[in-house]
C-alpha positions as CSV (number, residue, x, y, z in Angstrom):
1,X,-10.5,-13.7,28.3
2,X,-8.5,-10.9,28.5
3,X,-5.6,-12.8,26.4
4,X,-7.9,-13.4,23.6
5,X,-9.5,-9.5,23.2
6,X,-5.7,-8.1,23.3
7,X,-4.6,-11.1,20.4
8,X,-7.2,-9.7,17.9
9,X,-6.4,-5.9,19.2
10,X,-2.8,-6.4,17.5
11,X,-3.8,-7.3,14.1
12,X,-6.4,-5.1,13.9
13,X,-4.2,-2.1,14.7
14,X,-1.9,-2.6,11.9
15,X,-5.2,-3.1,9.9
16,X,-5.6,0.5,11.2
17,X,-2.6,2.0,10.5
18,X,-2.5,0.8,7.0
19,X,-6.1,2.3,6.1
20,X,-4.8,5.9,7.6
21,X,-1.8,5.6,5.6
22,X,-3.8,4.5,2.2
23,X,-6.5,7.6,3.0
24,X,-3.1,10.1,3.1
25,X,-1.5,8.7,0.2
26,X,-4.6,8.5,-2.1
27,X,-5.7,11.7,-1.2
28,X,-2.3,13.2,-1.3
29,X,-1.3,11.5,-4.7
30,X,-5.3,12.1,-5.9
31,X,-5.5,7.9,-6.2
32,X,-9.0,6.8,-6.8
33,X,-10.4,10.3,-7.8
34,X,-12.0,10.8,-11.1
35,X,-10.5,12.6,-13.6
36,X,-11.4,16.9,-13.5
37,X,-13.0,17.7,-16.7
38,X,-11.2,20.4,-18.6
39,X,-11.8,21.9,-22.1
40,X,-10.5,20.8,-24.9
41,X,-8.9,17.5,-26.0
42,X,-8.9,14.8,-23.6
43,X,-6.1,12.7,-24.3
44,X,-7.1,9.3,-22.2
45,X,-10.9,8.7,-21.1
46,X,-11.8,8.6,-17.1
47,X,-11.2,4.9,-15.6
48,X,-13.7,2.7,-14.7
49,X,-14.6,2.4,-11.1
50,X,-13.5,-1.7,-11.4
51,X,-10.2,0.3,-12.0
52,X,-10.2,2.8,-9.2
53,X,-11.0,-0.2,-6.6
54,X,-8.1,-2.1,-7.8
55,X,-6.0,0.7,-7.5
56,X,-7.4,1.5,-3.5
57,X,-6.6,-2.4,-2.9
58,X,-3.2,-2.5,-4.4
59,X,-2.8,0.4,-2.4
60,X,-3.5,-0.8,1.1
61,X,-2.0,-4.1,0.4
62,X,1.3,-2.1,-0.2
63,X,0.6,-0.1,2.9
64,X,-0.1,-3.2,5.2
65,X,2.8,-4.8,4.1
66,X,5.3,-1.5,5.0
67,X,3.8,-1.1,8.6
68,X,4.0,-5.0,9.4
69,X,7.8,-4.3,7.9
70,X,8.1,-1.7,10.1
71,X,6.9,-3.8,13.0
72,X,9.5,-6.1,12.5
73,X,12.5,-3.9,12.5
74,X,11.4,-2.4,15.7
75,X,11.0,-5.9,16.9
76,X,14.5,-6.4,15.9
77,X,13.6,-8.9,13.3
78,X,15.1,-8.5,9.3
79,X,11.7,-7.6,6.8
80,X,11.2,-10.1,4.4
81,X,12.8,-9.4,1.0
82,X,9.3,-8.4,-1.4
83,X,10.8,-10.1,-5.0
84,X,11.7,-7.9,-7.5
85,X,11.9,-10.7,-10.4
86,X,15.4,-9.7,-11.3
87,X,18.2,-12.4,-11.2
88,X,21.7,-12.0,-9.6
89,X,23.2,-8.6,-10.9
90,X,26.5,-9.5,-13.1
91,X,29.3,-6.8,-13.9
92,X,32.0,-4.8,-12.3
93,X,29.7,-1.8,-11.0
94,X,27.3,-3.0,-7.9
């Protein structure tokens, strides 16, 4: 019994981890905020909140992938390469 509480204690730390790290960077980098009204001309209009929940799940999908990376180095094990959609670079400078 104790086997099967510890198993789902794993997972849902990194669960954790990545939900502090989204709540520093979005507050940090002001992700998921609305737009401060100021006077004048306002060059692009607020986002919609569709938009602002997108952004908060793109987020922590990018932050649960870098701390189950960083698992795996300290584990000892090479990350997965994330695809960048660029081909083999050709030329003299690499």
């Amino acid at each position: 019994m104790d086997a099967l509480t510890s198993a789902g204690l794993g997972a849902r730390r990194n669960e954790d981890i990545a939900l502090d790290l989204l709540k520093f960077v979005a507050s940090t980098a002001g992700v998921g905020r609305p737009a401060a009204p100021s006077t004048g001309f306002s060059g692009a209009a607020a986002p919609k909140p569709e938009e602002h929940v997108t952004q908060l799940l793109d987020l922590y999908s990018r932050c649960l992938k870098a701390v189950e990376g960083l698992e795996q180095n300290q584990a000892g094990q090479e990350p997965k390469p994330e695809p960048t959609g660029k081909g083999p670079q050709t030329g003299a400078a690499r």
